[in-house]
C-alpha positions as CSV (number, residue, x, y, z in Angstrom):
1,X,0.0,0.0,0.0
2,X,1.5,3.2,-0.8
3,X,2.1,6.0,1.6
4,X,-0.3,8.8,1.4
5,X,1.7,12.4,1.4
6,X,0.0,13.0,5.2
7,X,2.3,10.1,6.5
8,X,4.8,10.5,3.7
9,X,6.1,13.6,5.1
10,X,5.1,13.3,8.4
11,X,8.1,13.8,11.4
12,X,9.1,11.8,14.2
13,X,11.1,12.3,16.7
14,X,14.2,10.3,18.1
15,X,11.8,8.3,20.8
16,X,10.0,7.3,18.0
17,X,12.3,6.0,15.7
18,X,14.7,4.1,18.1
19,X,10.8,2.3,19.1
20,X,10.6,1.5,15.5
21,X,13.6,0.3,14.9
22,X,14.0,-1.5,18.3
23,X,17.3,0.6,19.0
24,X,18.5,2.5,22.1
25,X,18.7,6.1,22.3
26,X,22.8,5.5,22.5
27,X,22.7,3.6,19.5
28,X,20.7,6.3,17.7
29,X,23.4,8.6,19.4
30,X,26.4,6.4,17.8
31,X,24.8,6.4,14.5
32,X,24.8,9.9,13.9
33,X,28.4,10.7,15.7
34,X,29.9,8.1,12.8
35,X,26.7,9.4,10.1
36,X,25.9,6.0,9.4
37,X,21.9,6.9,10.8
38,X,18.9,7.9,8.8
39,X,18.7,11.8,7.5
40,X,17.2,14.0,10.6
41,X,17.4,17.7,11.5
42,X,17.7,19.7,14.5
43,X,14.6,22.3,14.3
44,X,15.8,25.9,15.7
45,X,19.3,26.3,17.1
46,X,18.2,23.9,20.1
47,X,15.3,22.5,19.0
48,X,15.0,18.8,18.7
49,X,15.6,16.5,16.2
50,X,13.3,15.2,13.8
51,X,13.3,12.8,11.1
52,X,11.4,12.5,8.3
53,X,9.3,9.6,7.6
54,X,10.3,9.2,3.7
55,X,13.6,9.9,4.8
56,X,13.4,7.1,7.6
57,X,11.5,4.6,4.7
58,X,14.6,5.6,2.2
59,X,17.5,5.2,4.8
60,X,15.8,1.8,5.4
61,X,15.4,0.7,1.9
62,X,19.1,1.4,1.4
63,X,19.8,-1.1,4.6
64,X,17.8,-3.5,3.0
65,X,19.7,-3.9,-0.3
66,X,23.1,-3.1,1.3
């Protein structure tokens, strides 16, 4: 079933994806020290990071065929 644009571009936060992908928060932490993690911004100077679901899905896809 393809994703509809509402949960196409929707963002998650950090809590959310490491519950998605079963993952700590300190692995999440790891893979973005070494850039190895899915795309994600920080909103504002402080703001926290969110991640894109597309970007998630793509970032995922690429695991897959790796």
């Amino acid at each position: 079933m393809p994703a509809t644009r509402s949960t196409k571009h929707e963002w998650l936060t950090v809590g959310e994806v490491c519950t998605e992908l079963r993952i700590s928060r300190r692995s999440w932490d790891r893979w973005r020290e070494q850039g190895t993690g899915p795309k994600a911004v920080r909103l504002a100077r402080n703001g926290p990071i969110r991640i894109r679901r597309d970007w998630l899905d793509a970032w995922l896809d690429a695991q897959a065929a790796a």
